[in-house]
DOVEXVO-369686 format. One record per residue (C-alpha): chain; x, y, z. Coordinates in nm, 3 decimals. Layout:
% DOVEXVO-369686
A	X	Y	Z
...
This chain:
% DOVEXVO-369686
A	10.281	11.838	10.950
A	10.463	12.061	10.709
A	10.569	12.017	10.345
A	10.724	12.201	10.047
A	10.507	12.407	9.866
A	10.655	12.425	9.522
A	10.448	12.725	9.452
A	10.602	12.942	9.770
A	10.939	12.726	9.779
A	10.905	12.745	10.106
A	10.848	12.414	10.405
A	10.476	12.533	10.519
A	10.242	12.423	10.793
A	9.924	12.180	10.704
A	9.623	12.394	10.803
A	9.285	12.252	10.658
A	9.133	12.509	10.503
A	8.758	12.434	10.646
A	8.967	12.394	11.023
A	8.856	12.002	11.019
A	8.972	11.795	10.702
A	9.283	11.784	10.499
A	9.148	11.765	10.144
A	9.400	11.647	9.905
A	9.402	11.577	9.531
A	9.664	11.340	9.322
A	9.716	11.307	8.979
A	9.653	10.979	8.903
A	9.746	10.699	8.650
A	9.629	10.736	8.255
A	9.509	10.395	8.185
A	9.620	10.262	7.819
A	9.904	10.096	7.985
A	10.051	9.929	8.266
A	10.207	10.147	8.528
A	10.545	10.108	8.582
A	10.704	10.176	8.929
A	10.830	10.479	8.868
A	10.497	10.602	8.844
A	10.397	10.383	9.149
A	10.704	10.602	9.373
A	10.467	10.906	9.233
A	10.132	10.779	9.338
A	10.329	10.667	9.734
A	10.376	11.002	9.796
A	10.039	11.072	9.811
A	9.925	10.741	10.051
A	10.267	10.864	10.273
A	10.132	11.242	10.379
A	9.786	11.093	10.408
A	9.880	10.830	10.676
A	10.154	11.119	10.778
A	9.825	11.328	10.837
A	9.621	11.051	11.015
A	9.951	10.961	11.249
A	9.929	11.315	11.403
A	9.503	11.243	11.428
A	9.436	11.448	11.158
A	9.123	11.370	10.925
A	9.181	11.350	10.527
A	8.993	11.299	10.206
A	9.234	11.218	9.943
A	9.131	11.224	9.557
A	9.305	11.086	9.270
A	9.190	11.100	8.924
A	9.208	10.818	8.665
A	9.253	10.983	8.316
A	9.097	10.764	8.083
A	9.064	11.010	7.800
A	9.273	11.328	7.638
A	9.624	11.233	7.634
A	9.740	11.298	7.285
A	10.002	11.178	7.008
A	9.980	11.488	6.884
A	9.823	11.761	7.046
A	9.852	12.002	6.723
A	9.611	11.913	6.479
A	9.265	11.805	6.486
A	9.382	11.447	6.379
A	9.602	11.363	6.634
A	9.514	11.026	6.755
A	9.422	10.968	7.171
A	9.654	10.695	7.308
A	9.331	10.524	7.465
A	9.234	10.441	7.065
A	9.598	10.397	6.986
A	9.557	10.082	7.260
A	9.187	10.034	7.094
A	9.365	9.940	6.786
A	9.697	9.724	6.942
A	9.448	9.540	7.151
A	9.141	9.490	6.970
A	8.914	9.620	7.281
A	8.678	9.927	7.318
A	8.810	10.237	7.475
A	8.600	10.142	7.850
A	8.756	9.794	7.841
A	9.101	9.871	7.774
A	9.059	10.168	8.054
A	8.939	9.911	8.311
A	9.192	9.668	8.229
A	9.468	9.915	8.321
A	9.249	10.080	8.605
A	9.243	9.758	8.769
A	9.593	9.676	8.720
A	9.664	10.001	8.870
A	9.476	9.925	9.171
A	9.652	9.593	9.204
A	9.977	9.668	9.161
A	9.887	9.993	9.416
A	9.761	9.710	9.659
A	10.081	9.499	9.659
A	10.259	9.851	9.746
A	10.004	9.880	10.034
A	9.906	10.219	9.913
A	9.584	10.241	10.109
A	9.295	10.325	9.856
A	9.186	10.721	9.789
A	8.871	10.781	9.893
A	8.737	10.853	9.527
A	8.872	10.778	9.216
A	8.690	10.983	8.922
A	8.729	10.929	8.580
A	8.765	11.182	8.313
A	8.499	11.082	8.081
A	8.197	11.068	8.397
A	8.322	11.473	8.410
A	8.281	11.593	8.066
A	7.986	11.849	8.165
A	8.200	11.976	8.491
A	8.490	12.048	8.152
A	8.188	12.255	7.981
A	8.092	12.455	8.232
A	8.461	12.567	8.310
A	8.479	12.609	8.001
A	8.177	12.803	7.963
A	8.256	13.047	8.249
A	8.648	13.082	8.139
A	8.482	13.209	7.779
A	8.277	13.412	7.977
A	8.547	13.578	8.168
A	8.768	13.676	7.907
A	9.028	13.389	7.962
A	8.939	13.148	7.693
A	8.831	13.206	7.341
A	8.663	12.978	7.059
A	8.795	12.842	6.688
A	8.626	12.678	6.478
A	8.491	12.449	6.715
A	8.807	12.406	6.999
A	8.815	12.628	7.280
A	9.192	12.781	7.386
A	9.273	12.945	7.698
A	9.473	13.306	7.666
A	9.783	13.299	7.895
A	9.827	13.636	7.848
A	9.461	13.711	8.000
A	9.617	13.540	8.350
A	9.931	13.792	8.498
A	10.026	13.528	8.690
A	10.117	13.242	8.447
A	10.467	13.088	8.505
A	10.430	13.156	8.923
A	10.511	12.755	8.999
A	10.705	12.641	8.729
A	10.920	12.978	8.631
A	10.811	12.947	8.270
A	10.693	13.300	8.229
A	10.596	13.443	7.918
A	10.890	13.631	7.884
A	11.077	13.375	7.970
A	10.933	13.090	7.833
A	11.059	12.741	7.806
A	10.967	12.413	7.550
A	10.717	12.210	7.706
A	10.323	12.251	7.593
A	10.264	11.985	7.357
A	10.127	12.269	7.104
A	10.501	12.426	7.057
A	10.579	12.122	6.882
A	10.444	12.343	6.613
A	10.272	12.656	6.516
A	9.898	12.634	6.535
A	9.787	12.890	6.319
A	9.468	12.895	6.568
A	9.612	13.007	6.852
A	9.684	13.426	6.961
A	9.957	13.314	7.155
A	10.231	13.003	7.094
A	10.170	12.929	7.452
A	9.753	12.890	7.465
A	9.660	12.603	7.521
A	9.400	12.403	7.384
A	9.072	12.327	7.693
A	8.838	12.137	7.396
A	8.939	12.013	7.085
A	8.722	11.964	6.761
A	8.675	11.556	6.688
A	8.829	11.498	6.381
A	8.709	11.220	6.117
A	8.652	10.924	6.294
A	8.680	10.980	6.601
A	8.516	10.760	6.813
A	8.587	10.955	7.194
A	8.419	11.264	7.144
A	8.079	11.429	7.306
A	7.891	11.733	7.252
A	7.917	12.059	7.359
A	7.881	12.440	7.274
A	8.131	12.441	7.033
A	8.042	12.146	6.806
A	8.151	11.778	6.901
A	8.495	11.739	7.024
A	8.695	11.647	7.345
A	8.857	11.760	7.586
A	9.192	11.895	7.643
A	9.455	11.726	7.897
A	9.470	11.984	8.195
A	9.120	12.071	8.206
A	8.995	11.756	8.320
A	9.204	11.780	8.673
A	9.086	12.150	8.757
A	8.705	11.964	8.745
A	8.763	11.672	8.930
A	8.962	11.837	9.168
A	8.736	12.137	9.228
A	8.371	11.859	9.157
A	8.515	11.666	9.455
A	8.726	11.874	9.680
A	8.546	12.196	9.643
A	8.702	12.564	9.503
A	8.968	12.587	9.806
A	9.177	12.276	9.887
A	9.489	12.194	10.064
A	9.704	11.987	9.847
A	9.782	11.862	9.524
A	10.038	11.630	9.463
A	10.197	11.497	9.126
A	10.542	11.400	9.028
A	10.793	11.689	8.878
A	10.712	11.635	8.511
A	10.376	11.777	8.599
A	10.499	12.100	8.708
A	10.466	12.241	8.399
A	10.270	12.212	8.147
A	10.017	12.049	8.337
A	9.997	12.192	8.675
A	10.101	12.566	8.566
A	9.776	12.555	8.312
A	9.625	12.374	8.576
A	9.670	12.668	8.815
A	9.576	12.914	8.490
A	9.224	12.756	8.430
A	9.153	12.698	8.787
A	9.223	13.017	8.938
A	9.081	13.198	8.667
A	8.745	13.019	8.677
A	8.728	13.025	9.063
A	8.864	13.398	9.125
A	9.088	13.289	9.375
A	9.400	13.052	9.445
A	9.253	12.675	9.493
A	9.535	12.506	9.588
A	9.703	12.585	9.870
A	10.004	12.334	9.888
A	10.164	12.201	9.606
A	10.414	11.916	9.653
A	10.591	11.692	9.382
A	10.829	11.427	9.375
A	11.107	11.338	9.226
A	11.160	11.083	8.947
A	11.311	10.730	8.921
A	11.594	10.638	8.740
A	11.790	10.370	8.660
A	12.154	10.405	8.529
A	12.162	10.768	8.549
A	11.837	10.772	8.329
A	11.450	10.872	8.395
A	11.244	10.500	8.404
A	11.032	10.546	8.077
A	10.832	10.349	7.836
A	11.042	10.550	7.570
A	11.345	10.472	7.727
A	11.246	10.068	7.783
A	11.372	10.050	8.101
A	11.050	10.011	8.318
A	10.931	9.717	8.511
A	10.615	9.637	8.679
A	10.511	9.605	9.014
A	10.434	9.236	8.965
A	10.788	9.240	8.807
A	10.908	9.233	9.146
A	10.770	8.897	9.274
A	10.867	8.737	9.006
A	11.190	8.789	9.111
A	11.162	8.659	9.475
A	11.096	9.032	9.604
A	10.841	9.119	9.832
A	10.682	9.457	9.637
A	10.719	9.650	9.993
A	11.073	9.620	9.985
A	11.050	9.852	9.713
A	10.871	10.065	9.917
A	11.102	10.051	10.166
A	11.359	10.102	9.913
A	11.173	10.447	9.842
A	11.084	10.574	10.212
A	11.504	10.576	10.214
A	11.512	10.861	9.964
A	11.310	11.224	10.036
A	11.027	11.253	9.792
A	11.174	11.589	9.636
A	11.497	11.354	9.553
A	11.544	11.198	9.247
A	11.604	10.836	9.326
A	11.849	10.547	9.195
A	11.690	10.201	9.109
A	11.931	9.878	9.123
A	11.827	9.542	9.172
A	12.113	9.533	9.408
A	11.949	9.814	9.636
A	11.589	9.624	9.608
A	11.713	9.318	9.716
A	11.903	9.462	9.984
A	11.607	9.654	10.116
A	11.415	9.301	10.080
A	11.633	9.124	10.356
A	11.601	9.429	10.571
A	11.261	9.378	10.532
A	11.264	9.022	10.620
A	11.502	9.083	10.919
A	11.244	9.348	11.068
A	10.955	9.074	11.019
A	11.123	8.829	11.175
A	11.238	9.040	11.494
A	10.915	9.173	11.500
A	10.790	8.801	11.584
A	11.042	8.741	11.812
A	10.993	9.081	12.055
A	10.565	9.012	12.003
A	10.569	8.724	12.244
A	10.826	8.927	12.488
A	10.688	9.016	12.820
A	10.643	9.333	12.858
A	10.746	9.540	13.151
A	10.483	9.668	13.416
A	10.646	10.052	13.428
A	10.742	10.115	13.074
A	11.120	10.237	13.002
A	11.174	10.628	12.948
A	11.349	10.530	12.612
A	10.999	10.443	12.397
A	10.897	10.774	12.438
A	11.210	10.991	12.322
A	11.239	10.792	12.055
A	10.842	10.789	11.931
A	10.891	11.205	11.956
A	11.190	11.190	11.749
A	11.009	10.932	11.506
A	10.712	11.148	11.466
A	10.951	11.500	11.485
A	11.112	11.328	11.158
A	10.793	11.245	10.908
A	10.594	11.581	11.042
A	10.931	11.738	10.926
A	10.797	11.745	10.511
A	10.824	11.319	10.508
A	11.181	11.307	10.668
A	11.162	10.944	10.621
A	11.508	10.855	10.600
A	11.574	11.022	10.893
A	11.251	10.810	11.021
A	11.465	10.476	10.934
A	11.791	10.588	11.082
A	11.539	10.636	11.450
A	11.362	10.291	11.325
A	11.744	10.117	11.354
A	11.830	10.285	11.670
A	11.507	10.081	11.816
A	11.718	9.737	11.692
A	12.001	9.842	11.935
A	11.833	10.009	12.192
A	11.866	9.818	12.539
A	11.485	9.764	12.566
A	11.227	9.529	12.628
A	11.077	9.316	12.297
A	10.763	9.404	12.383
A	10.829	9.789	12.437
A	11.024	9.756	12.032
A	10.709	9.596	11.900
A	10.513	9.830	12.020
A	10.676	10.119	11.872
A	10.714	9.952	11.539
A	10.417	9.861	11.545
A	10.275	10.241	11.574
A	10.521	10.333	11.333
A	10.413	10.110	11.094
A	10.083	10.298	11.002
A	10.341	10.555	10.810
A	10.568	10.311	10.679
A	10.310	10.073	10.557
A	10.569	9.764	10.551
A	10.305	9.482	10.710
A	10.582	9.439	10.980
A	10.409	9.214	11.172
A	10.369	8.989	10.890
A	10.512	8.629	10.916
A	10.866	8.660	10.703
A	10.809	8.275	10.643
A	10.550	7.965	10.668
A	10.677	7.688	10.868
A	10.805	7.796	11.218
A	10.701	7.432	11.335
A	10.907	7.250	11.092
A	11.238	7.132	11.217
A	11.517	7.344	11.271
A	11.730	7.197	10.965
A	11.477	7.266	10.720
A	11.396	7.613	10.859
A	11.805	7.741	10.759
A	11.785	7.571	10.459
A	11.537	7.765	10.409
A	11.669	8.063	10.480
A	11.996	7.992	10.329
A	11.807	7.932	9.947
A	11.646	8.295	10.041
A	11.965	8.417	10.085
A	12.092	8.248	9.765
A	11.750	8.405	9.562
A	11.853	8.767	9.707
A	12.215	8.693	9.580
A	12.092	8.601	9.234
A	12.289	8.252	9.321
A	12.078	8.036	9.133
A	12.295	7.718	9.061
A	12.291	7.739	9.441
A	11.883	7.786	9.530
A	11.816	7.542	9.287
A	12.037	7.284	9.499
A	11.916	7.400	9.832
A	11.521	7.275	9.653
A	11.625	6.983	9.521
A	11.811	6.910	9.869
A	11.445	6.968	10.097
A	11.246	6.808	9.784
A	11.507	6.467	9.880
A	11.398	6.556	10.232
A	11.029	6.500	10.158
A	10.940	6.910	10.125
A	10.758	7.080	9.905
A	10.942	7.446	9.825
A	10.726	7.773	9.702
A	10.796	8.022	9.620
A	10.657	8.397	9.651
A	10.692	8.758	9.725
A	10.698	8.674	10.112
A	11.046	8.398	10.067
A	11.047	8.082	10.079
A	10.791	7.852	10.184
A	10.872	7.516	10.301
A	10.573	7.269	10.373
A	10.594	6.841	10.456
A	10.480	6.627	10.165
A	10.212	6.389	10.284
């Protein structure tokens, strides 16, 4: 397995560093608010190299934080406002309930994308005294320095600062939340702030060394990451807006505190847009996971929708391109069915196995997954047996996560007229022909069928 290290910039070989397990660390949802699916094509990437890693037999321990505390409004003054209060306020629930609302709609929405769950999800407020003791030791070392009760890390005490994201000192771009303004309490416009002082009325705050307060935004990742994968690690995932601030002070506090690099891999992906334009809360153009069966569309054809674009890409969202990808989806279900009850032959075909090594050549090759899909299509053609196709799909499917052996419809004992109407009102959904759907129900409901709907198409079922 190899992948782009955005710190090297350079395609580089997979090697656990303990020689056994791939330990891996994503940065995970903040939970005041749904996710949308841009995030969701963020959080994939991380489920993809882990079942990329288990494909080739590799074992994995994958970690991704839930941030449930320390993302700011304003990260210059002592009275900027945390978003998880912000939602305190809009919803009238305490900070814990509105973050396991959203944690659980994470996890649901993550489950409908089949992302297969991490093997630990830690919060940031059960890690406030890992924070402290970084803290603590980063003080110690020279790297961090107190005022009037908030801690700051020096970048200038770390020679290395701007190595993944190019934003050197000398060189230094917008993009820390502090250069929104001068803070007079800082040496250097580009410290950033590891605890903050709890201004009046602040409920989220604990104590510590330096008075009560809370902590900043990156620090929380370097001790989740290092609590639960240990001080060396193999990779850390994220999407590109994390490159830098977050990640580069990530890298800053981490390394400093440990002595040595921790990460050895860092890979990020690229963002969604739609029109030309980033999906954003900001720019109201997000939808939901659960958006996507509202609309007749099975949520894994939007993962199939992504596995067509490389994960360093940034990718184009259309409804036109989701719905597409949902009848490919449909098609593979249904041939799937068809080639599982095909007899297999007693000497298997030399074909199967050229194309599994170019299959697997393709996703080892940093997540060449469209290149995956284009060998996935050649299987459709191929002169082989339906039994030798299933099979491969079949293996192929613990990458892909599509659930391609799922039934594309209910009702395969129902006559033969009511199964392509059936189809044909799927085909009028995907089409956004509704004057035409609606017909094709009222036309089975005369007919003495009921007609659901759901993510998996039309289902079609006799009226007693």
């Amino acid at each position: 397995m190899r992948l782009y290290n955005s710190l090297s910039r350079q395609v580089e070989e997979v090697k656990p560093a303990d020689g056994r397990t791939v330990r891996m660390y994503s940065c995970g949802p903040t939970v005041y608010r749904y996710i949308h699916i841009g995030n969701m094509r963020s959080f994939l990437l991380g489920d993809l190299i882990r079942r990329a890693l288990r494909f080739e037999g590799q074992a994995v321990r994958w970690v991704m934080n839930i941030t449930d505390v320390g993302h700011m409004t304003d990260d210059i003054s002592d009275t900027g406002r945390d978003k998880m209060e912000l939602a305190e306020a809009d919803e009238g629930l305490i900070a814990e309930e509105i973050a396991q609302k959203y944690t659980d709609a994470f996890l649901a929405d993550a489950d409908l994308l089949n992302l297969e769950r991490a093997d630990v999800y830690p919060r940031a407020t059960d890690h406030i005294p890992e924070m402290i003791e970084i803290i603590e030791r980063l003080i110690e070392r020279g790297h961090a320095y107190q005022v009037d009760g908030a801690v700051y890390y020096d970048v200038t005490s770390f020679p290395d600062y701007g190595k993944l994201s190019g934003n050197t000192l000398d060189a230094l771009r917008g993009g820390h939340r502090q250069d929104l303004e001068v803070d007079s309490n800082k040496r250097h416009p580009a410290d950033f702030a590891l605890w903050k002082k709890a201004g009046p009325g602040r409920r989220m705050k604990w104590p510590s060394p330096w008075g009560e307060g809370f902590p900043g935004w990156h620090i929380e990742c370097s001790a989740m990451s290092i609590k639960h994968l240990g001080e060396r690690f193999d990779i850390h995932t994220g999407g590109n807006d994390n490159k830098f601030p977050h990640h580069e002070d990530e890298i800053a506090q981490s390394e400093a505190y440990a002595g040595h690099p921790v990460v050895s891999i860092w890979v990020h992906g690229g963002f969604l847009q739609m029109a030309g334009q980033k999906m954003a809360k900001s720019a109201r153009n997000i939808y939901r996971v659960t958006d996507l069966g509202e609309q007749g569309v099975d949520p894994l054809a939007y993962r199939l929708l992504c596995l067509g674009t490389r994960y360093r890409s940034e990718m184009d969202f259309s409804w036109e391109a989701l719905e597409g990808a949902n009848q490919r989806l449909r098609r593979l279900r249904r041939l799937m069915a068809d080639w599982k009850t095909a007899i297999r032959s007693e000497k298997p075909s030399p074909g199967p196995e050229e194309l599994d090594h170019r299959f697997r050549d393709a996703v080892a090759d940093d997540l060449n997954l469209p290149q995956a899909l284009v060998v996935l299509d050649e299987v459709l053609g191929a002169d082989l047996p339906g039994g030798e196709k299933h099979d491969l799909l079949a293996s192929w499917d613990r990458v892909l996560g599509l659930d391609l052996e799922r039934a594309a419809a209910e009702g395969s004992d129902l006559p033969s007229e009511v199964q392509a109407l059936a189809r044909e009102r799927e085909e009028a959904r995907a089409a956004r022909d509704f004057d035409r759907s609606d017909a094709i129900r009222a036309r089975l409901v005369e007919m003495g069928y009921e007609v659901m709907d759901s993510p998996e198409g039309t289902r079609v079922r006799r009226l007693n």
